[in-house]
C-alpha positions in Angstrom: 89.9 -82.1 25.6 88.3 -85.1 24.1 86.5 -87.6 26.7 88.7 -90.8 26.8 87.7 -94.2 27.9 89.0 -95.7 30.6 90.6 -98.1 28.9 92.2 -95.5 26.7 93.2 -94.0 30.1 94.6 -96.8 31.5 97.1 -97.2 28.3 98.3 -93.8 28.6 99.2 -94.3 32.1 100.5 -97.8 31.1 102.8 -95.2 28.3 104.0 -92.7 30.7 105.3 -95.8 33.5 107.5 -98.1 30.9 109.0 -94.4 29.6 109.6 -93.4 33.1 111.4 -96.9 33.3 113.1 -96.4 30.2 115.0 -93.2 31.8 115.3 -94.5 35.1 117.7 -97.3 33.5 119.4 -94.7 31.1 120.4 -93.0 34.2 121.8 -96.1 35.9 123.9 -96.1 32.8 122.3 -99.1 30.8 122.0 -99.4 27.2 119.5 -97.8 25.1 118.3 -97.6 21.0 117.8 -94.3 21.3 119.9 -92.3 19.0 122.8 -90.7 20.7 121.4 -86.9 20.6 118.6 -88.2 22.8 120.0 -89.9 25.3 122.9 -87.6 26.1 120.3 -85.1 26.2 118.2 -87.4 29.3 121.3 -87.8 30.9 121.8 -83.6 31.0 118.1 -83.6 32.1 118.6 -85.6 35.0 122.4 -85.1 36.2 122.6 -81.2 34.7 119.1 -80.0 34.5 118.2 -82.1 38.3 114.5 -83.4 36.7 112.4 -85.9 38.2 111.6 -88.5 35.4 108.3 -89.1 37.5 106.7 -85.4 37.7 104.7 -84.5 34.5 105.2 -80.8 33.8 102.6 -78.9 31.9 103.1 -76.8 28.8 104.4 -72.9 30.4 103.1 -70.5 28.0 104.5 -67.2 29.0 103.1 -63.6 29.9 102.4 -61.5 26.9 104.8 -59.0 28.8 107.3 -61.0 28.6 106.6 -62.6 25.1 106.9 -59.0 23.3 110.0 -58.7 25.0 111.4 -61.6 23.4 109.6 -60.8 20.0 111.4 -57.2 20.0 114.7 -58.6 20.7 114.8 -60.2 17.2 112.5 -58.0 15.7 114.6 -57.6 12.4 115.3 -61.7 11.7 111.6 -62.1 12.5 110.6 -59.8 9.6 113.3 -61.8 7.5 112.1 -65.4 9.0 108.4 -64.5 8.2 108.3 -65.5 4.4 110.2 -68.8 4.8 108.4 -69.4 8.1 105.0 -68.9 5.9 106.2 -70.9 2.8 107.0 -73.6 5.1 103.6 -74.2 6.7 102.1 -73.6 3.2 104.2 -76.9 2.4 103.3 -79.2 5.5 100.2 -77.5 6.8 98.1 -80.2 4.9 100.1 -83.7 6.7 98.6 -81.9 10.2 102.1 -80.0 10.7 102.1 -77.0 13.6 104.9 -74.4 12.6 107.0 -72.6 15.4 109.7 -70.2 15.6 111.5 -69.8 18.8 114.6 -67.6 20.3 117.7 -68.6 21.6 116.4 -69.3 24.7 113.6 -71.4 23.7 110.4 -69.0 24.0 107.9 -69.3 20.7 108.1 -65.7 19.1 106.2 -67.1 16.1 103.8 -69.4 15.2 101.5 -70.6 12.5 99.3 -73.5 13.1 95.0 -74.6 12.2 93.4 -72.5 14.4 90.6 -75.3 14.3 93.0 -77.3 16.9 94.0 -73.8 18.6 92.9 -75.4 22.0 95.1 -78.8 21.5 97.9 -77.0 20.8 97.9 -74.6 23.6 97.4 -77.2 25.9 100.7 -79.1 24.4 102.2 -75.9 24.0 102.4 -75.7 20.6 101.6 -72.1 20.9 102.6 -68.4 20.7 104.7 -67.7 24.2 105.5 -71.6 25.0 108.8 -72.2 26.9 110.7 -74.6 25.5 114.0 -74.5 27.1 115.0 -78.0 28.1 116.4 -77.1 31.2 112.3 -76.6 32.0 110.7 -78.8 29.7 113.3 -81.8 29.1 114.3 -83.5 26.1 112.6 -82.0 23.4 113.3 -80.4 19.7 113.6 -76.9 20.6 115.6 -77.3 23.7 117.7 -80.0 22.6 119.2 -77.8 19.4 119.9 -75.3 21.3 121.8 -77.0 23.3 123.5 -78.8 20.5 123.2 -76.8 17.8 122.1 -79.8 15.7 119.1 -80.1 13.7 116.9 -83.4 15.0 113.6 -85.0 15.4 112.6 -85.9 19.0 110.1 -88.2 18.0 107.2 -89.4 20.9 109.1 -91.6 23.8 111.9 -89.1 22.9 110.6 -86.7 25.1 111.8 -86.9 28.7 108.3 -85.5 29.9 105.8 -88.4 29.6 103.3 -85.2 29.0 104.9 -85.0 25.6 105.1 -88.8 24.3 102.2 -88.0 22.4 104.1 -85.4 20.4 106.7 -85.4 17.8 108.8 -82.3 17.0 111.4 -81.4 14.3 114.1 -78.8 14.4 116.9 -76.8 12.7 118.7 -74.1 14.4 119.5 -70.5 12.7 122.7 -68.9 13.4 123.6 -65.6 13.3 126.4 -64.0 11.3 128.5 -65.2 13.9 127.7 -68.2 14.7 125.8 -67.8 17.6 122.2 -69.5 17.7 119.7 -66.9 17.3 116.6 -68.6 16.6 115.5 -72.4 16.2 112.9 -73.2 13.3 110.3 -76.3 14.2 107.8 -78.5 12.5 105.7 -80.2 15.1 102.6 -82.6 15.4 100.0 -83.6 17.8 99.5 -87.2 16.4 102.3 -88.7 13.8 103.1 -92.7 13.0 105.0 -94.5 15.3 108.0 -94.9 13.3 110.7 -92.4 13.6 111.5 -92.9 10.3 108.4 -91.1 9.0 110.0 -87.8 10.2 113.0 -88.3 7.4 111.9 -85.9 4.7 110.5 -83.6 7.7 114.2 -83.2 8.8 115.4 -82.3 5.5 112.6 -79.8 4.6 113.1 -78.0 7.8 116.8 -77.6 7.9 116.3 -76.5 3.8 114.3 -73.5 5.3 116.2 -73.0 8.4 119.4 -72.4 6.2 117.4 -70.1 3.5 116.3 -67.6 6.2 119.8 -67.7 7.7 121.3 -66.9 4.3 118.7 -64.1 4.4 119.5 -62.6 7.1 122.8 -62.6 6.7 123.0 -61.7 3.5 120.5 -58.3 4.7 122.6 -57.3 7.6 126.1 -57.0 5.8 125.4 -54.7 3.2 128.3 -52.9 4.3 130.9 -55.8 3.8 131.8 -58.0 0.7 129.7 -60.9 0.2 130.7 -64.0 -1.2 128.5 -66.9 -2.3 129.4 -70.0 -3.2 127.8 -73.4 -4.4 129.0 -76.4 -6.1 126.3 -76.8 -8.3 127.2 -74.7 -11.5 123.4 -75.6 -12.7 121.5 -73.9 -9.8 124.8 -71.4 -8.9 122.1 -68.1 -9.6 119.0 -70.0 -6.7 120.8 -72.3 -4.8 123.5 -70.4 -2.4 125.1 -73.2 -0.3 127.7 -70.9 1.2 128.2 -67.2 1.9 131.1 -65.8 3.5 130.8 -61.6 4.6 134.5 -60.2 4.2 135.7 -56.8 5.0 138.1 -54.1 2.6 141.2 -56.5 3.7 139.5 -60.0 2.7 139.3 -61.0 6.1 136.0 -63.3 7.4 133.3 -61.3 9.2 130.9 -63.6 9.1 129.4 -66.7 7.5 126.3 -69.0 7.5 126.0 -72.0 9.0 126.9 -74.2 5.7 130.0 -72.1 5.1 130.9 -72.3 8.4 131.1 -76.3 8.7 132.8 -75.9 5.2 136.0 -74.0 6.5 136.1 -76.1 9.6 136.3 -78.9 7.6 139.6 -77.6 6.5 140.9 -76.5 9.5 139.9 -80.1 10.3 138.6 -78.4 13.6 134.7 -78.7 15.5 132.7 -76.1 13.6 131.9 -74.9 17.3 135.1 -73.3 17.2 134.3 -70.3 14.9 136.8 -68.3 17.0 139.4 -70.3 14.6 137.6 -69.2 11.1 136.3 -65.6 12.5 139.2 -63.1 11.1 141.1 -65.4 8.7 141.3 -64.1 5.2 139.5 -65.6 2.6 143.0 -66.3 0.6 144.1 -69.0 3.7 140.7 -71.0 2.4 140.9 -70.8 -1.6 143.6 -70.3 -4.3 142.1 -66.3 -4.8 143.7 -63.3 -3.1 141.4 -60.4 -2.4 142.4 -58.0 -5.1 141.1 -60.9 -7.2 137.5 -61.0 -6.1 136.9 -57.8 -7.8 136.5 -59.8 -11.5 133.4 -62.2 -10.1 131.3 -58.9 -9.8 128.6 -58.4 -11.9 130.2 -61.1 -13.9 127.4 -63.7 -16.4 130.2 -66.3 -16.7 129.0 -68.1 -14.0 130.9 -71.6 -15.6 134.5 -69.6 -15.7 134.1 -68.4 -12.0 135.5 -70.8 -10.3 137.9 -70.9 -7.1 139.4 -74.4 -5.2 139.6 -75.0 -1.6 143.4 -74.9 -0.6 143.3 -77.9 1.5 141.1 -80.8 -0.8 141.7 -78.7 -4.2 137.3 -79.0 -4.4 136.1 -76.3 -6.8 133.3 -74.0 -5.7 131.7 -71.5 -8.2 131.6 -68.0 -7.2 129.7 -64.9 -7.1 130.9 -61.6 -5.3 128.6 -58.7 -4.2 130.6 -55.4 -3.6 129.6 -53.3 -0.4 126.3 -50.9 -1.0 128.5 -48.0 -0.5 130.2 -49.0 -4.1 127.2 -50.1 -6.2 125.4 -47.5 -8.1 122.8 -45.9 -6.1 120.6 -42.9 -8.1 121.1 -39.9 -7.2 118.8 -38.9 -5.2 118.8 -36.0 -1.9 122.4 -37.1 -0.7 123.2 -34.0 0.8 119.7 -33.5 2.3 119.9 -37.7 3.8 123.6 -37.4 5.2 122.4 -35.2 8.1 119.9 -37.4 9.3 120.5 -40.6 11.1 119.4 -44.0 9.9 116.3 -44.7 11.2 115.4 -40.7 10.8 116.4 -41.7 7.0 114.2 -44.8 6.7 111.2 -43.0 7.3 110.9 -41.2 4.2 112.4 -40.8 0.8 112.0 -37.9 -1.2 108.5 -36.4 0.0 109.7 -33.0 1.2 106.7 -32.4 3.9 108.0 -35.5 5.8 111.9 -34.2 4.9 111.2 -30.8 6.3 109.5 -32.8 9.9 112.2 -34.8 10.2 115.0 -32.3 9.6 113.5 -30.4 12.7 113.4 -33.4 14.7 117.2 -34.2 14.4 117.3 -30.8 16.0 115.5 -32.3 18.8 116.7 -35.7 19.4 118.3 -35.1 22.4 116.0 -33.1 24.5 113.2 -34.1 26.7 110.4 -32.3 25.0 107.1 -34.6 24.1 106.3 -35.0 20.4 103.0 -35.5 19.3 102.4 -37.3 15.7 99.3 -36.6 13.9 98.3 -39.2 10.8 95.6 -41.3 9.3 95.4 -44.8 10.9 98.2 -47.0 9.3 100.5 -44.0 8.0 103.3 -44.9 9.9 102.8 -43.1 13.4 105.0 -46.1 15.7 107.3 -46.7 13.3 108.8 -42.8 13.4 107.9 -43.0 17.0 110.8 -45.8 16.9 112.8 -44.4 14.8 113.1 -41.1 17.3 114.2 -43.4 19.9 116.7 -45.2 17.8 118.1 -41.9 16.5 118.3 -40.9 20.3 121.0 -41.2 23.6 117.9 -43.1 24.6 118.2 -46.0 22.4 120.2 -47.1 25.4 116.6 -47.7 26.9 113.7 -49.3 25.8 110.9 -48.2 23.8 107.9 -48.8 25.6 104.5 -48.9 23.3 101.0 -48.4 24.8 97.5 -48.5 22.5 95.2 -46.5 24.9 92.4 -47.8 22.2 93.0 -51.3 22.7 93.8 -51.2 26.6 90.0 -51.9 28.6 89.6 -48.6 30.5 88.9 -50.9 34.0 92.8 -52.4 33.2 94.8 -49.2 31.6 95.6 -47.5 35.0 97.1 -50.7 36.2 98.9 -51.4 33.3 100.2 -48.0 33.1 101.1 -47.0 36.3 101.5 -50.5 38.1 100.3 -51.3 41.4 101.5 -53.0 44.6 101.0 -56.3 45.8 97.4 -57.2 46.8 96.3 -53.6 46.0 93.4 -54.9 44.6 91.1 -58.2 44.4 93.2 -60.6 41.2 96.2 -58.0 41.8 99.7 -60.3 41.8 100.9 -60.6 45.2 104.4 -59.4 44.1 102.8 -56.5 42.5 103.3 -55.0 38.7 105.8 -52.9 37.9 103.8 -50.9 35.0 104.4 -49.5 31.4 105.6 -46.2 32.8 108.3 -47.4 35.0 109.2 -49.6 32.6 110.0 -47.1 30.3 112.8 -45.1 32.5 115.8 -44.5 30.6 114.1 -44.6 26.9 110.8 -43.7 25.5 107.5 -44.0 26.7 105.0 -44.4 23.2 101.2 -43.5 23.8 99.6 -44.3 20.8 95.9 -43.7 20.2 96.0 -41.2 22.7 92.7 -39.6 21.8 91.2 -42.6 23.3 92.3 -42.6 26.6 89.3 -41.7 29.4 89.4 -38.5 31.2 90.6 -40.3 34.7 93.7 -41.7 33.3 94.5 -38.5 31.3 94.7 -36.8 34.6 96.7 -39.1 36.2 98.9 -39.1 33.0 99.4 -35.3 33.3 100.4 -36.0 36.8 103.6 -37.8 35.7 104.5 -35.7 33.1 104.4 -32.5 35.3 106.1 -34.1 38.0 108.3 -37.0 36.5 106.9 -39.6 38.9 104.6 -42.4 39.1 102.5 -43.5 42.3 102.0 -47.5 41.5 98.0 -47.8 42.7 97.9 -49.1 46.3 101.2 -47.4 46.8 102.3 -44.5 48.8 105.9 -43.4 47.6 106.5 -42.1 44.0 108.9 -43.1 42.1 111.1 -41.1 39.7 110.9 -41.8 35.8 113.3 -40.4 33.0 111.5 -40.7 30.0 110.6 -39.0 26.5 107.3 -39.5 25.5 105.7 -39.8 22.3 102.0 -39.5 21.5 100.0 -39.8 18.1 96.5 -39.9 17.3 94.2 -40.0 13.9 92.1 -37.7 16.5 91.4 -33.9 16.3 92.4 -33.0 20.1 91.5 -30.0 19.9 88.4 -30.7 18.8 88.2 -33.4 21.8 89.4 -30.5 24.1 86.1 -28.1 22.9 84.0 -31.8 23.7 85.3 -31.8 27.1 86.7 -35.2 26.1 90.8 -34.8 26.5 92.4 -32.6 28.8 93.7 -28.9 27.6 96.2 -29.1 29.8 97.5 -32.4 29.2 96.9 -31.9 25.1 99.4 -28.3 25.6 102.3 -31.2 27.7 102.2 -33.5 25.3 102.6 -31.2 21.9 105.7 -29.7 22.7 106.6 -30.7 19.2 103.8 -31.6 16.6 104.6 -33.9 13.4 101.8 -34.2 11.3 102.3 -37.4 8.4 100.6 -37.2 5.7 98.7 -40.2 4.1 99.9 -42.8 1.3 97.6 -41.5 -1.3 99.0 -37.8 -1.1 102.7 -39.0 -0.9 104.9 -39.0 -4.2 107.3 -41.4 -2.4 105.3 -44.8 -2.5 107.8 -45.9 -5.2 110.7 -45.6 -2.6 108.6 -46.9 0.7 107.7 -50.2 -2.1 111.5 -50.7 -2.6 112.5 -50.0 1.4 109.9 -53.0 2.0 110.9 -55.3 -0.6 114.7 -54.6 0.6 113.5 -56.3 4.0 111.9 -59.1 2.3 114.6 -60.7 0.2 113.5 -63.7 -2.2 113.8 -67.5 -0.9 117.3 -67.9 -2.4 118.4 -65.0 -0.6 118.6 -62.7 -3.7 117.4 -59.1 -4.0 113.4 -58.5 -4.7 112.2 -56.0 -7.6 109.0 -55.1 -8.5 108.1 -54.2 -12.4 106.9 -50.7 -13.9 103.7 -51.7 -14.4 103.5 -53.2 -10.7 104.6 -50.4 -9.3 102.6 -48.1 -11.6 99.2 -50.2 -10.2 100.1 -48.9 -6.8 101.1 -45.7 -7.6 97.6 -45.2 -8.8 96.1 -46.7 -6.0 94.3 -44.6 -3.2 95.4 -46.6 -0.2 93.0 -46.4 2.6 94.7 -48.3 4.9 98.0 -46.2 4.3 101.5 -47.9 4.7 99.5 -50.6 6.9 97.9 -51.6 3.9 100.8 -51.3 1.2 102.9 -53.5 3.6 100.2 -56.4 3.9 99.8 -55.8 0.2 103.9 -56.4 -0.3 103.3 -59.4 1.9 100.9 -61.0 -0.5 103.2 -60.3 -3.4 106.0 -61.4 -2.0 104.2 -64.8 -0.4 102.8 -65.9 -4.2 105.5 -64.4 -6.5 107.0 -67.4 -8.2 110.2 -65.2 -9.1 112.7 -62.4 -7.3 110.8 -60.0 -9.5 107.0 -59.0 -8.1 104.9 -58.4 -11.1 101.2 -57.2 -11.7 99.4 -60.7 -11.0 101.2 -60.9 -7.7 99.3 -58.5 -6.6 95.9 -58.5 -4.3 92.5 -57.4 -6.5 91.7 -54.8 -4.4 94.6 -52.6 -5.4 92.8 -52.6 -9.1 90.0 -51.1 -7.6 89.4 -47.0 -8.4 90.0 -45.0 -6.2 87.4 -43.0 -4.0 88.8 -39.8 -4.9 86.6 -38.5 -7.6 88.4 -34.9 -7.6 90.6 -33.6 -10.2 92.8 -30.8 -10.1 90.4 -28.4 -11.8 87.6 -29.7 -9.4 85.3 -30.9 -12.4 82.9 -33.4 -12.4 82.8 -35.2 -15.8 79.9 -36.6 -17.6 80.4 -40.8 -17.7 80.9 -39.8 -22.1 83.3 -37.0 -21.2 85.5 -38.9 -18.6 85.5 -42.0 -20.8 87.0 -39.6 -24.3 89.3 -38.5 -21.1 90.6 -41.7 -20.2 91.3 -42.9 -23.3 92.9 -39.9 -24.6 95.1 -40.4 -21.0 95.8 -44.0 -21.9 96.9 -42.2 -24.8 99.4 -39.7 -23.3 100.5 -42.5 -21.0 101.3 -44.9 -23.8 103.6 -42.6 -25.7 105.7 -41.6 -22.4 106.2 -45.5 -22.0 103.7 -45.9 -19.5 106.0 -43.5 -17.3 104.3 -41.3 -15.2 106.7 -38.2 -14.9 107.4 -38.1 -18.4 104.1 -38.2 -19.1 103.6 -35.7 -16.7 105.8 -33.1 -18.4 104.5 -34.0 -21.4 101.3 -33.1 -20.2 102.7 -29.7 -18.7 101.7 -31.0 -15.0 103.0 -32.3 -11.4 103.0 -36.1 -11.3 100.8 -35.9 -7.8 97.9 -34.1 -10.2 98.6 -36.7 -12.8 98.5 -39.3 -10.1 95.1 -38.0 -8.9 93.6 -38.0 -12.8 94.2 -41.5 -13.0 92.1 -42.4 -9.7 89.7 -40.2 -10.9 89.3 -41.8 -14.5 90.2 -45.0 -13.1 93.4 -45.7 -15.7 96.1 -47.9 -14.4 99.6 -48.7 -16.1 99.2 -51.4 -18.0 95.9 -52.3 -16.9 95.5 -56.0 -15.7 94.5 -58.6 -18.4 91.5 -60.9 -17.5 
């Protein structure tokens, strides 16, 4: 930090001992100006939570361990709270705002803050892994909503920790479909003016963005069900979605967001606590519409003539309906060949039939313990059908366990992998460490990288597989381990096994099954994996994304050579600077205009620069009268759109090239 001078010093202290005062006499029940939030929250610091008013506690940032346990337990609503969580800090980065997203039980999962200040905001754990649970840290934003559920500033002296008076913190809860808090959105700052006040327009920016990426979310995980959204504001009824209501076949209430939630409490005239009240009702005991009448606001322009009233206060609420996926008009597209996979097996792939014909025989093998070993270009989606195995799996039950044997340092990867015992080693942790392996009993354990590992840890690794054991380092007594394990590598082993650089033996335990993926550029399914991605990343407003034909035709044409990895940061980008739902050509990232560094052609030629220019044009050409489409070009040209596909790179034609 700083230096400070000791006069600066000696007003801090002078701080910390008048707000020490100021809680001692809140707890001897005497009056305060506090707002009502705050002080009932000192009073559960110090009567529920048993804290000493006098003991500074520093910031607890916790183990990474730990941390990507909490960021895999909400690993879907992260992916949804990313864009609102980035379009935030984009609005309040500039007024010296820190942005955090935290879990139910108060641990950061996300953050977003000038890494200039990184230091400063560890320290006041404004950080990644910071535990803000009141019942640890006192009165403060996160932990107070939480345990309120109420969106609030606790602004400087509002703190019950004197270590925090300096800070002032901003909050909104998000709610699941439920009604349970899943997650609490906060703006915070180091330094701020002293008047509460100044935090107004900070509240109602925050809880704006808390209740978009609720509507989301919520909105994303009920695809199934009937979805219902309503606003008062005719004007804004297609962007603004105040209230959404999730109904199943028989109009009864599966779920809500928050808005909608304190809406039908309101006429049960009821705490909105209380969803237990609202959960199951049918939508008919709330407005003047029976079920079988929700089928005519589907679809339906008219927004001004859909219109139902509230029973209770006869308030009208425009209305839209969304029908379950299962009856909107999907195309027609491998159904028979999808149906036998499960879900996540499904999500992996669309219609490329190498992938297909993998993933068929793995549904096959779901169940059993042999090791699979996946074989791919960095970035082509190697963990993510490493996942979906073990979702597919009775070992879903478990957890999946992920190791990068690149990234581990090769003095740390035995410890980390097999654990040790308590004060095995000089810096060991006197309980000991339980280790990656052991940690995976019951599920899957994911070695990814595993080219990289060194020679001494492949042979303890062979070790466990033979025998289904693990010896902690330091210890004497195995223990047992149930486990799948899944490897992948962008390596040749093989040709690491002829090096004398990766085990034979271990190379023939591990590739009991071997899954090869192919990369992006020699996929035909890039238009599908575009739409899967955009599907997870709906608009601000909560409505469905879409991408245009000559947008999608750019990356068609592109030659990827950072795979999915790069498509999905590419996605990102669109998605972060697109104005509208729909993602068009100048949403998207320059480099994906660049050709492509295949120069080959399906004939193998080389063309003169004169030649492939008369070529390109004369493919412009082609394109141009199929409508810039590139299958019906493609049959019109008598060839496979994947040859097509690599002509383009080759000649460097886009669709519908970008305009300067």
């Amino acid at each position: 930090m700083l230096s400070r001078s000791c006069q600066e010093d000696k007003a801090i202290a002078s701080a910390h001992i008048e707000h020490i005062d100021e809680l001692i006499r809140v707890a001897e029940g005497r009056q305060t100006e506090r707002d009502e939030l705050i002080v009932n929250s000192w009073r559960r610091c110090i009567d529920g939570h048993k804290l000493d008013p006098t003991v500074l506690r520093p910031a607890v940032i916790v183990e990474d361990s730990r941390l990507r346990e909490h960021r895999d337990a909400m690993e879907e609503l992260l992916r949804t709270a990313r864009f609102g969580v980035e379009a935030l800090y984009r609005q309040v980065a500039g007024l010296g705002y820190v942005l955090l997203l935290t879990d139910n039980q108060g641990i950061t999962v996300d953050y977003i803050g000038d890494e200039s200040t990184t230091d400063y905001l560890r320290q006041a754990g404004l950080y990644l892994g910071a535990d803000w649970n009141e019942a640890r840290a006192g009165t403060n934003g996160t932990g107070t909503a939480i345990a309120t559920g109420e969106a609030l500033t606790v602004h400087q002296c509002d703190h019950f920790d004197a270590t925090h008076i300096p800070l002032t913190c901003t909050v909104a809860p998000i709610f699941d479909p439920f009604g349970n808090l899943s997650a609490v959105l906060d703006i915070s700052a180091l330094a701020s003016p002293r008047e509460k006040s100044s935090q107004y327009l900070a509240l109602q920016i925050v809880k704006s963005f808390a209740h978009r990426i609720e509507t989301a979310n919520l909105i994303r995980t009920s695809s199934r069900s009937w979805i219902v959204k309503l606003t008062s504001n005719q004007a804004l009824a297609e962007v603004d979605i105040e209230y959404v209501l999730v109904l199943d076949s028989s109009g009864r209430i599966t779920g809500f967001n928050h808005s909608a939630r304190q809406l039908l409490a309101g006429e049960l005239r009821i705490n909105w606590r209380d969803s237990s009240r609202i959960m199951g009702r049918l939508f008919s005991d709330f407005f003047d519409c029976e079920v079988d009448s929700l089928t005519r606001f589907v679809g339906s322009s008219a927004i001004e003539r859909n219109v139902v009233r509230l029973s209770g206060s006869e308030r009208s609420l425009f209305i839209q309906v969304v029908p379950p996926a299962s009856m909107r008009v999907l195309p027609a597209a491998s159904a028979s060949q999808e149906c036998k996979l499960p879900p996540p097996l499904k999500a992996v792939a669309g219609e490329e039939p190498s992938i297909q014909k993998n993933l068929n025989k793995l549904s096959r093998l779901l169940n059993t313990n042999m090791s699979i070993l996946v074989n791919g270009e960095t970035g082509t989606g190697k963990e993510f059908l490493a996942k979906a195995i073990h979702q597919s799996s009775a070992r879903a039950r478990g957890a999946f366990i992920p190791v990068n044997c690149a990234a581990l340092p090769e003095n740390l990867i035995e410890s980390e992998l097999f654990g040790y015992d308590g004060g095995s080693f000089t810096g060991a942790l006197e309980k000991g460490k339980k280790g990656l392996i052991r940690e995976a009993h019951g599920g899957t354990l994911f070695l990814d990288e595993i080219g990289d590992m060194p020679l001494a840890s492949q042979t303890r690794l062979l070790r466990v597989l033979a025998e289904r054991e693990v010896t902690p380092i330091g210890g004497t007594r195995p223990t047992a381990v149930d486990m799948r394990v899944i490897a992948a590598t962008h390596r040749d082993l093989l040709d690491l096994v002829k090096q004398g650089r990766f085990r034979e033996d271990l190379y023939f335990r591990l590739n009991g099954v071997t899954i090869a993926l192919p990369p992006l550029r020699e996929r035909g399914d890039c238009a599908w994996i575009v739409r899967q991605l955009l599907d997870k990343r709906p608009y601000a407003d909560g409505s469905a994304r879409s991408i245009s034909q000559p947008a999608l035709g750019v990356l068609a044409a592109y030659h990827w050579p950072g795979n999915i990895r790069e498509l999905v940061n590419v996605i990102d980008f669109a998605c972060a600077v697109a104005s509208d739902p729909e993602i068009d050509t100048d949403d998207l990232p320059d480099q994906v205009f660049a050709r492509g560094v295949d120069t080959s052609d399906d004939d193998g030629a080389e063309p003169s620069q004169a030649a492939s220019s008369e070529e390109a044009e004369l493919l412009r050409q082609q394109l141009a009268r199929a409508q810039w489409n590139v299958s019906a070009a493609a049959r019109l040209m008598g060839i496979d759109r994947t040859t097509l596909h690599r002509r383009m790179r080759r000649l460097g034609v886009t669709l519908r090239p970008r305009s300067a």
